[in-house]
C-alpha positions in Angstrom: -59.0 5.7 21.4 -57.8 4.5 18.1 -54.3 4.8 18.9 -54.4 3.3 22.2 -56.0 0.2 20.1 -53.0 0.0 17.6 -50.1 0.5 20.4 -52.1 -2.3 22.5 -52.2 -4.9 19.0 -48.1 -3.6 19.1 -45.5 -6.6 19.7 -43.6 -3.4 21.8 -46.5 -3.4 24.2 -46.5 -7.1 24.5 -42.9 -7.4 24.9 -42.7 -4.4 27.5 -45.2 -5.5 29.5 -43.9 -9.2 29.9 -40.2 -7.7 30.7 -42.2 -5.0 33.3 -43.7 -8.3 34.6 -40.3 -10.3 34.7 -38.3 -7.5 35.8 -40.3 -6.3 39.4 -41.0 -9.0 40.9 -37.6 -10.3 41.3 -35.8 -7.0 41.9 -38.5 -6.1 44.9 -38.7 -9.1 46.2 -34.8 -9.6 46.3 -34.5 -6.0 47.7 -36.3 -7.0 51.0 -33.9 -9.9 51.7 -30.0 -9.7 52.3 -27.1 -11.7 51.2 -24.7 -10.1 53.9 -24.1 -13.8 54.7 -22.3 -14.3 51.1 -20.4 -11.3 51.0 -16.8 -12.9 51.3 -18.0 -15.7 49.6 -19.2 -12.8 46.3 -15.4 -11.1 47.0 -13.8 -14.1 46.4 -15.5 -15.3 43.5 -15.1 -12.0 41.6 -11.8 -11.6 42.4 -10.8 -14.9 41.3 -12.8 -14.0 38.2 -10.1 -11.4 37.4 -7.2 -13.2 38.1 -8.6 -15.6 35.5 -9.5 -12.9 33.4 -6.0 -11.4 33.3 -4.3 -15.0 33.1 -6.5 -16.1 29.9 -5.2 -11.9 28.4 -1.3 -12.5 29.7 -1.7 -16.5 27.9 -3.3 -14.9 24.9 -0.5 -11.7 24.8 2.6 -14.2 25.4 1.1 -16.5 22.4 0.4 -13.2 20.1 4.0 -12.0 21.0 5.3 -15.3 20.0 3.4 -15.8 16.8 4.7 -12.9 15.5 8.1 -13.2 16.2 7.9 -16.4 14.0 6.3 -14.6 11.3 9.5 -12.4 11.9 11.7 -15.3 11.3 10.2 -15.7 7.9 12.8 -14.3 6.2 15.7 -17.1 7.5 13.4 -19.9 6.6 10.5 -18.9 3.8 13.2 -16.6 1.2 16.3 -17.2 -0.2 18.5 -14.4 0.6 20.5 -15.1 -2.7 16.9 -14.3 -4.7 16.6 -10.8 -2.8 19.8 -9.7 -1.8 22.2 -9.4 -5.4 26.1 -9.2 -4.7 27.2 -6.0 -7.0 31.0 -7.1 -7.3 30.8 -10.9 -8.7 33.2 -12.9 -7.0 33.1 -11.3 -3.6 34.4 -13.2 -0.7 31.9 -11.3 1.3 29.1 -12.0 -1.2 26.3 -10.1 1.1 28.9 -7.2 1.3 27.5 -4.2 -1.6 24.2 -5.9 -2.3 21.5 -4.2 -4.1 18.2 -5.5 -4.2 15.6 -7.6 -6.6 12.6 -5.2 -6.1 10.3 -7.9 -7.4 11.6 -10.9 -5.1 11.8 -8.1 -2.0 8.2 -7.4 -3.2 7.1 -10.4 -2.8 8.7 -11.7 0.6 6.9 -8.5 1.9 3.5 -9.6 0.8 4.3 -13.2 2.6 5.0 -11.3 5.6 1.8 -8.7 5.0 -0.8 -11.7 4.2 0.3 -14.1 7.1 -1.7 -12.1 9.4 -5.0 -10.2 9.1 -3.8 -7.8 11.8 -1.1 -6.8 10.0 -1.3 -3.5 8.2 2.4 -2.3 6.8 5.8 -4.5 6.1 9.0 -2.5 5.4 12.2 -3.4 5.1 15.2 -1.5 5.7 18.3 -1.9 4.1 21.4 -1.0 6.1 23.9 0.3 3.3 21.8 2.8 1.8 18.6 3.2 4.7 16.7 2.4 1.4 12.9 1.6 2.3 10.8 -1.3 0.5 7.6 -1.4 1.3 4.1 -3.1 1.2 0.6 -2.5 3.2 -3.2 -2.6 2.9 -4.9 -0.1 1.0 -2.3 1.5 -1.1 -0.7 3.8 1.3 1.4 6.4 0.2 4.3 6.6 2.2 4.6 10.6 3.9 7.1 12.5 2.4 7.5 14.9 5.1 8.6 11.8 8.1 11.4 9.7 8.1 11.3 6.0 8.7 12.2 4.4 10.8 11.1 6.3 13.7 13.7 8.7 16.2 15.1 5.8 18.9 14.0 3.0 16.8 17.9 2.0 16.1 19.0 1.6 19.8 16.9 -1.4 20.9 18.0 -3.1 17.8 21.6 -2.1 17.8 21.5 -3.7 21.5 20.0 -7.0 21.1 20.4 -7.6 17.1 19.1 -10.7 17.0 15.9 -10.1 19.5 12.9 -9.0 18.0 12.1 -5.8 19.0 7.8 -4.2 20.1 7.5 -0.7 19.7 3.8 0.7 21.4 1.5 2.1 19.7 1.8 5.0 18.0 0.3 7.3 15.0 1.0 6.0 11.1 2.5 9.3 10.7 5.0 7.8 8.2 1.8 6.7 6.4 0.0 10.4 6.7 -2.6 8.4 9.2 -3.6 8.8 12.2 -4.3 5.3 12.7 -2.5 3.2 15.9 -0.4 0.5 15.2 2.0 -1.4 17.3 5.6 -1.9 15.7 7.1 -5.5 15.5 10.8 -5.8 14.1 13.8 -7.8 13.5 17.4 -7.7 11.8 17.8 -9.3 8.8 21.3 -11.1 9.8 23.8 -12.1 7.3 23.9 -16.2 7.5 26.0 -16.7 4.2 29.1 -17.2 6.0 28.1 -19.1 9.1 28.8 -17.8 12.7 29.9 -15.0 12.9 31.9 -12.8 16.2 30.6 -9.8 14.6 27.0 -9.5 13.1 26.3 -8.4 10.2 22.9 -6.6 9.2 21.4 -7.0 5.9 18.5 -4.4 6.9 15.8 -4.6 9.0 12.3 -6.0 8.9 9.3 -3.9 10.3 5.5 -4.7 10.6 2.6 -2.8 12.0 0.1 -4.5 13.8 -3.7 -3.0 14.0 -4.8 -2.3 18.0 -8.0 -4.6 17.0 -5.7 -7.9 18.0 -5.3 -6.3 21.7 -8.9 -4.8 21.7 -10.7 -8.2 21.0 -9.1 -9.8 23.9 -9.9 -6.2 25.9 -13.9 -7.1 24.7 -13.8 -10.8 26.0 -12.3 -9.5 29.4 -15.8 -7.7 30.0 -14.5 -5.4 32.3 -16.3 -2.9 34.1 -16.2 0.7 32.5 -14.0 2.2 34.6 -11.3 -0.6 35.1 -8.0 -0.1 33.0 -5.8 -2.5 31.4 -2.1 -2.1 31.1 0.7 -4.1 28.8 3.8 -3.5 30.2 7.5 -4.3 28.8 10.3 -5.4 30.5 11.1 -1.4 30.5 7.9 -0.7 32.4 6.9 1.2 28.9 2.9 0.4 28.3 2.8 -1.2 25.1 -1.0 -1.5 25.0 -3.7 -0.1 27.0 -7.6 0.7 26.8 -6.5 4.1 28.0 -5.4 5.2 24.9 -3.8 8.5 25.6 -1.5 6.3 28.5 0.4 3.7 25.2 4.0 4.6 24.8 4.1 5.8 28.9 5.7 4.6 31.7 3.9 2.9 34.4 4.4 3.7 37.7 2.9 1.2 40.2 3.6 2.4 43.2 1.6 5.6 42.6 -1.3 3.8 41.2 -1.3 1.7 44.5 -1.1 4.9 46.3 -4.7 6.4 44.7 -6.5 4.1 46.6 -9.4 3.7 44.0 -8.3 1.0 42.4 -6.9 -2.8 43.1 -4.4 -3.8 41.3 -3.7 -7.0 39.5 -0.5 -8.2 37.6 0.1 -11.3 35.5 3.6 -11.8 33.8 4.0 -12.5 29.8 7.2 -14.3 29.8 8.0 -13.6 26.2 8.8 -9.6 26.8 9.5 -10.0 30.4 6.7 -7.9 31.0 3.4 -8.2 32.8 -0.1 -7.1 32.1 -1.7 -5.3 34.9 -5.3 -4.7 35.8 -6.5 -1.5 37.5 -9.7 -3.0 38.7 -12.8 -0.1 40.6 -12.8 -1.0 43.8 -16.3 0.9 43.3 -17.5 -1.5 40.5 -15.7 -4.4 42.2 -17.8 -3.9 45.4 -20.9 -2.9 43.7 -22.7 -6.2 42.9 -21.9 -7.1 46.6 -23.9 -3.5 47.9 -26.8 -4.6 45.5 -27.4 -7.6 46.5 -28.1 -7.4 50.3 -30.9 -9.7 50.3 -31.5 -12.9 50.2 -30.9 -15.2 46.9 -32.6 -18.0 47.9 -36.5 -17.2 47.9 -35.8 -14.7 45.1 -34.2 -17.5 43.0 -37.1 -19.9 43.9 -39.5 -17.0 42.9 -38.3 -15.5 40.2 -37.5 -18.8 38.7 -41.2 -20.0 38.8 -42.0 -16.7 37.5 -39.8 -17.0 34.5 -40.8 -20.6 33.5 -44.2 -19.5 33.9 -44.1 -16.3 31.6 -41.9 -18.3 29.3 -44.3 -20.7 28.4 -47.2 -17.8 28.3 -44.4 -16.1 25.9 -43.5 -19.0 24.0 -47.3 -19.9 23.1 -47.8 -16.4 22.2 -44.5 -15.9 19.9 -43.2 -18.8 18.6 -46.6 -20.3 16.6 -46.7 -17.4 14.1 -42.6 -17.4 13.8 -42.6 -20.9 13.3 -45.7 -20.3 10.7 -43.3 -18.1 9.1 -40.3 -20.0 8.9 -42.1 -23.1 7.6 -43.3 -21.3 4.6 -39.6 -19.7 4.5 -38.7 -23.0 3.7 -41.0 -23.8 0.6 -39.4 -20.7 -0.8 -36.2 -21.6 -0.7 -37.0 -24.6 -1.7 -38.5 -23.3 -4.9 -42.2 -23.4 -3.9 -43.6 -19.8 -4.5 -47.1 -21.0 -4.6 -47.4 -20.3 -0.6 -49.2 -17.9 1.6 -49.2 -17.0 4.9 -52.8 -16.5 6.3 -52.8 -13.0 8.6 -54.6 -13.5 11.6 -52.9 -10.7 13.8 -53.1 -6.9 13.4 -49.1 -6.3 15.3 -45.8 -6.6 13.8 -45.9 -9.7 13.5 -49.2 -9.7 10.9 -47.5 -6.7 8.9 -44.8 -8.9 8.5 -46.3 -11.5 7.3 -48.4 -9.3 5.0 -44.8 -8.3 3.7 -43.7 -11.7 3.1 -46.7 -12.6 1.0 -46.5 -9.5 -1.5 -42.3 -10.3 -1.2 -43.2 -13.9 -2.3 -45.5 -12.6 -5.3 -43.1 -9.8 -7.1 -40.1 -12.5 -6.1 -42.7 -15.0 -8.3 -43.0 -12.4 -11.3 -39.7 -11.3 -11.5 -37.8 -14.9 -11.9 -40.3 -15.7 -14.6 -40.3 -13.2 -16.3 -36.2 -11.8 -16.1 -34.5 -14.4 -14.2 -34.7 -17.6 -15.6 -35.0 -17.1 -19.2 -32.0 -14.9 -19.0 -30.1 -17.0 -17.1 -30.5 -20.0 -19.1 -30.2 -18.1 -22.6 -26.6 -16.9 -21.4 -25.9 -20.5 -19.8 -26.2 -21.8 -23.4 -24.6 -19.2 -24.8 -21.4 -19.5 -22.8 -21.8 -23.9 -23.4 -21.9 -23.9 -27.3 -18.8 -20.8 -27.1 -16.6 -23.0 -24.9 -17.7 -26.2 -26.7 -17.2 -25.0 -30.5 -13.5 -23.6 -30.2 -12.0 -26.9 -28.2 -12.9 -29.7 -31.1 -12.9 -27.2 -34.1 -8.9 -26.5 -33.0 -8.1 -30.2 -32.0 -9.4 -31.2 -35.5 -7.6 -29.1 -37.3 -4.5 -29.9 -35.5 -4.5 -33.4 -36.1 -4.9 -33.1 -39.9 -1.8 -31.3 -40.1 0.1 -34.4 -38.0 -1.2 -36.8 -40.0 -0.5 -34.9 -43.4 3.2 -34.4 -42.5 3.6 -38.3 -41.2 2.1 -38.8 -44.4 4.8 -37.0 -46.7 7.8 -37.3 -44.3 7.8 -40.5 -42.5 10.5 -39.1 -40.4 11.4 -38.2 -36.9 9.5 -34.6 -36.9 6.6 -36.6 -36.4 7.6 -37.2 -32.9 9.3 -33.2 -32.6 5.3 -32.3 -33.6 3.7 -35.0 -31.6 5.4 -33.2 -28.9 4.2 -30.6 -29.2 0.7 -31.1 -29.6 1.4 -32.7 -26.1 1.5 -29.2 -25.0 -0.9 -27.6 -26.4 -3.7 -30.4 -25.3 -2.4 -30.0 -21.7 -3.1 -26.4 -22.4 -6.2 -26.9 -24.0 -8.3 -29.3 -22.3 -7.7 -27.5 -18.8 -11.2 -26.2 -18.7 -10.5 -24.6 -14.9 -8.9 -21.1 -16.4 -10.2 -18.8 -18.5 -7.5 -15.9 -17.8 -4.2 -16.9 -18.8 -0.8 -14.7 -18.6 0.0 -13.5 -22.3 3.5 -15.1 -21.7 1.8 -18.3 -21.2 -0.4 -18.0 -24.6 2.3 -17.1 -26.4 4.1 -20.6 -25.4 1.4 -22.5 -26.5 1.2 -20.6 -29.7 5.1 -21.4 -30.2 3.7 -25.1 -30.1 1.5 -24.4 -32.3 3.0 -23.0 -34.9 5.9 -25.6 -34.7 3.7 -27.8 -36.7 3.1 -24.8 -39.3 6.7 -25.0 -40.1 7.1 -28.4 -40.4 4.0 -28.7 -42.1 4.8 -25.7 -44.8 8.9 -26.5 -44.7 9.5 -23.2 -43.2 7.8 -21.0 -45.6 5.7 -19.4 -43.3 7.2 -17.4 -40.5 5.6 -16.1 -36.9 7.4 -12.6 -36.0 6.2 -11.4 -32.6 7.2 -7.4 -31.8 6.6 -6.8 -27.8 6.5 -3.4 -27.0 7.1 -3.3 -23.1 8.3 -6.9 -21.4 5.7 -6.0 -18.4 2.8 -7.0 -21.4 3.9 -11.1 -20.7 2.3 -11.0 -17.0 -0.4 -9.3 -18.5 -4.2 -11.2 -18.5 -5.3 -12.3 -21.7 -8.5 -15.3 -22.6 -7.1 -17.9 -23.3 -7.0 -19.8 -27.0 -7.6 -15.9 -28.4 -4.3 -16.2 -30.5 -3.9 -19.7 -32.0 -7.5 -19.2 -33.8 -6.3 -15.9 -35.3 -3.2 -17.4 -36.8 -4.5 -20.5 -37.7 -7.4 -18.0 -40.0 -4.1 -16.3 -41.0 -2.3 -19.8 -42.1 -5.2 -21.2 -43.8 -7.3 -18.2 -45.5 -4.2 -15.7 -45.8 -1.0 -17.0 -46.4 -1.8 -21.0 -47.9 -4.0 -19.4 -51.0 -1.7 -17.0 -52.0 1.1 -19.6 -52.4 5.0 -19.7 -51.9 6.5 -18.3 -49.0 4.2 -16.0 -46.1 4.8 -14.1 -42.7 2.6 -13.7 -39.6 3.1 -10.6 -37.8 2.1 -10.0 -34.1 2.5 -6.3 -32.3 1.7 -6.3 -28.4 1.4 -2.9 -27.0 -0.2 -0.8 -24.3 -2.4 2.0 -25.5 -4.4 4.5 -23.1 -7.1 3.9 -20.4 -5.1 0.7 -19.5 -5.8 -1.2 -22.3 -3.9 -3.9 -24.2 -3.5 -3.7 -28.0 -2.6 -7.2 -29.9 -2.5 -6.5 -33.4 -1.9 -9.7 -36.2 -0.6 -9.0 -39.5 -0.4 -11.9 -42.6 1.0 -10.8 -46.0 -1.6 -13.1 -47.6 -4.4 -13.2 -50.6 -6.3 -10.5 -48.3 -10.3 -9.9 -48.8 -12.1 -7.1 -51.1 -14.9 -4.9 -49.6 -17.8 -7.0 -49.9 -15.8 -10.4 -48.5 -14.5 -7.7 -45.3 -18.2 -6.4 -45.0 -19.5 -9.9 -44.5 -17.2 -10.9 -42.3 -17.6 -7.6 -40.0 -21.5 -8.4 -40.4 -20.8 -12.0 -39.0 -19.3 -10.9 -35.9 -21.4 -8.1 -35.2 -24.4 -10.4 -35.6 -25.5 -11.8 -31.9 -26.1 -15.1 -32.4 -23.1 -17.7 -31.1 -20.6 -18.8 -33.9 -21.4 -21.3 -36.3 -21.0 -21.6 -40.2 -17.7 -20.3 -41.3 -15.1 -17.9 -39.9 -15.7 -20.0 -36.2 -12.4 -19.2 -34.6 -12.8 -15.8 -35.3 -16.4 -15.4 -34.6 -15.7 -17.2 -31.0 -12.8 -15.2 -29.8 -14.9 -11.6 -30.3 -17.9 -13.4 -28.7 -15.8 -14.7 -25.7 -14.1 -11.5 -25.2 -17.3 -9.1 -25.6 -19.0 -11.7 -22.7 -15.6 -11.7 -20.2 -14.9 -8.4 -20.6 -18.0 -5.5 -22.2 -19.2 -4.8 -25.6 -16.2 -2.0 -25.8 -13.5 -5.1 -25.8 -13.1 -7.9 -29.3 -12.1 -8.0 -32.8 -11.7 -5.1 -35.5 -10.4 -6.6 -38.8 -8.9 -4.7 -41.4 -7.7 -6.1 -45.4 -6.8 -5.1 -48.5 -6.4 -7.6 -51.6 -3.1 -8.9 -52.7 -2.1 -6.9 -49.6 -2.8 -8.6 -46.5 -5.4 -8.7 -43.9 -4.7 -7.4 -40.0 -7.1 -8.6 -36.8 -6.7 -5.8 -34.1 -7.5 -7.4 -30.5 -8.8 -4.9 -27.4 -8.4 -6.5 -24.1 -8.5 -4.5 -20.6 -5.1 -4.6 -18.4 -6.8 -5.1 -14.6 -8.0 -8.3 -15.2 -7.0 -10.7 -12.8 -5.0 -13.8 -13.2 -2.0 -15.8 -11.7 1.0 -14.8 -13.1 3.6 -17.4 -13.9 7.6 -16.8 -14.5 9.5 -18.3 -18.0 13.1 -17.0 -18.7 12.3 -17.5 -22.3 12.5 -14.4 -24.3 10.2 -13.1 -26.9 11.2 -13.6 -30.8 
């Protein structure tokens, strides 16, 4: 008895009964009447339907067909040939004849072509002299090193219309070790440097695999009955694409379709491949609706309409008040009003839920005030006074050492230094990065230490020792080396008097991390001077006091990067003192390109 009570209070049993309710009385009362009368008139709807249907698909595969021909063409009108393509013998008259490649400029082109399209999975290229493969694709792919690519056949459709972009069907990523389908778009790379030509000549040729989800989501908004087959066919009558998956890379033979007798078939053409796409269509499921509905519409329409505007209000009374309940108090919540609670005045799903809600809204209540908020706003002003200290303490310091040297010199290095403090503002003041190439903060630290020199008459000298030239592209915080030489300048070298040297070793060390080591030759520190200064940054509080610069940098990068990453000083008296930076590799950042060496 008790459980006939709780499945009665269940929203199931509510909602089942009121579909039971809706559900009968149309379907008996519109199996006693017949719609023989509308028969044709059903036929002809439905199969204008599909002729619609396989219109809006050929529109749709013609426009796909063209959109990626033009992302195709990409390489005639979105790369420079001369940045990919380098002539071996200078002074060629044929000057695309014996190319080799720039990996890096070929790399990129291929991730144009890749990221223009979400359907596409793999871009190669080809090149012609050597079969070479460059390649780029989602996920990292290895390439197989058991298959060749291209493909067996591939070269003869390209060979016979080089400058036609040539579809492949679907097929298995074998090359890939994947059994994955993709269709195969490509296109020669044709040699344009020396205008029209009688005879063409192929750099190498482009190839990209599109995923079958760009034919299947036209497939789903078709709706087609479960048996009915759909058929992309090529000029060659070779089925490109198909929901029968096992038929894709077949040839299609009307005629013996036609000849089954189960199915009606339908054709539309796709001008771009000269092809068509043809619809095998049940003549059983085609037929169906017609055989159930033998009765007539028009009292089942009047009734069962009366019927559902009747049970819809009875459903809407008893349904909507306690959702709408619910969502009004959903409301104060994310508003920020936690002090709400939903009364329970029902014993079905709908009451546990709302039971739920309140207990949600409670723990949600303790948690942000006692985690949340004061957490969030302790780091918030954490991050504020770092980013606000390091900013004015640098641009302070730099403008005493302009106005010192207009001071003594009076002469036109003013304006060489004014210059460059031009620079490093515009590198300063952009608050929107954070992550900066090291190639770019060693440019500004160039700028920088132009006005040590001229400040110091060139006794003081910046050496910079780079152990791999892949380190400039790598990601480093920005303002984490001017701070570091400036302490080496001012507390190092300037005490000990005469001449000094700042030393700076980049190199990769294991676990992908990036080791920046700075060297001065100057006064140095004892043990007990070292000791406090290790204390200092090893303290948690923000920077403030002495030793800022340093202090900020091993805060900023212990809060961008983990408590592993920061600053480990080392110094001896008389000797010199050396700041030994940790920094991870697979940070992210825009790189940016400069043709200026390291020196």
């Amino acid at each position: 008895m008790q459980k006939w009570l709780n499945f009665r209070h269940s929203i199931f049993f509510k909602f089942s009964m009121a579909f039971l309710v809706m559900g009968l009385i149309p379907l008996l009362v519109l199996s006693m009447l017949s719609l023989n009368q509308f028969t044709g008139q059903i036929e002809r709807h439905t199969t204008n339907n599909i002729k619609q249907i396989l219109l809006f698909m050929s529109k749709n595969i013609n426009d796909i067909f063209t959109g990626y021909d033009e992302i195709s063409k990409m390489m005639y009108y979105n790369s420079d040939p001369s940045m990919i393509f380098m002539d071996s013998e200078p002074g060629s008259q044929q000057p695309m004849q014996g190319i080799g490649i720039n990996q890096s400029a070929m790399d990129d082109f291929l991730k144009n072509v890749l990221f223009s399209d979400p359907h596409i999975q793999n871009v190669l290229f080809v090149r012609s002299s050597d079969n070479s493969v460059s390649q780029q694709n989602r996920g990292n792919k290895p390439m197989s090193p058991l298959e060749t690519f291209p493909l067996i056949g591939w070269d003869y459709p390209l060979r016979t219309n080089p400058k036609k972009m040539t579809v492949f069907p679907y097929h298995l990523e074998n090359y890939y070790t994947s059994q994955d389908r993709v269709m195969t778009f490509a296109r020669n790379w044709i040699d344009t440097s020396q205008g029209a030509r009688s005879q063409v000549q192929s750099l190498g040729t482009l190839y990209f695999d599109i995923d079958v989800d760009v034919f299947d989501t036209l497939l789903e908004k078709a709706k087609l009955g479960s048996h009915d087959e759909i058929y992309v066919i090529n000029e060659n009558d070779s089925i490109l694409y198909s929901n029968r998956r096992d038929r894709m890379g077949e040839r299609f033979d009307e005629i013996l379709v036609k000849g089954r007798g189960d199915m009606i078939v339908y054709s539309e053409p796709i001008p771009f491949i000269n092809g068509k796409v043809v619809g095998l269509i049940s003549r059983d499921e085609l037929y169906a609706p017609i055989s159930r509905t033998q009765t007539s519409v028009l009292v089942a329409v009047v009734f069962s309409t009366a019927v559902l505007i009747i049970m819809g209000i009875w459903f809407s009374r008893m349904f909507t008040n306690p959702i709408v309940q619910m969502m009004r108090h959903m409301v104060k919540v994310e508003s920020g009003n936690l002090n709400t609670v939903i009364h329970v005045r029902h014993k079905d799903e709908m009451g546990r839920l709302a039971h739920g809600f309140n207990r949600m809204v409670e723990r949600l209540k303790i948690f942000i005030n006692d985690a949340y908020v004061n957490e969030i706003k302790r780091k918030q002003a954490e991050l504020n006074a770092l980013k606000g200290q390091i900013r004015p303490h640098y641009l302070y310091n730099t403008l005493e050492v302009i106005r010192m040297s207009a001071f003594a010199n009076g002469d036109r290095q003013v304006a060489d230094m004014i210059h460059a403090l031009s620079g490093q503002l515009q590198y300063v003041i952009d608050y929107g990065e954070e992550w900066v190439t090291l190639r770019r903060e060693l440019e500004h630290l160039r700028n920088y230490f132009h006005l040590i020199e001229v400040r110091f008459d060139n006794r003081i000298e910046l050496q910079l020792e780079l152990k791999d030239e892949k380190l400039l592209d790598a990601p480093i915080l920005k303002l984490t080396l001017q701070p570091l030489v400036e302490n080496a300048v001012h507390h190092g070298i300037r005490p000990k008097g005469g001449k000094g040297k700042v030393f700076i070793v980049f190199e990769e060390i294991q676990e992908q991390m990036l080791e920046i080591t700075v060297y001065d030759d100057g006064i140095g520190m004892d043990e007990t001077a070292l000791q406090e200064l290790n204390d200092h940054l090893a303290k948690s509080e923000g920077a403030a006091g002495k030793s800022i610069g340093v202090k900020n940098v091993h805060e900023r990068i212990k809060a961008a990067c983990g408590e592993m990453y920061g600053l480990d000083i080392e110094s001896k008296p008389y000797i010199g003192t050396s700041v030994r930076i940790l920094l991870p590799l697979n940070m992210e950042v825009e790189h940016e390109k400069n043709p200026d060496d390291i020196s």
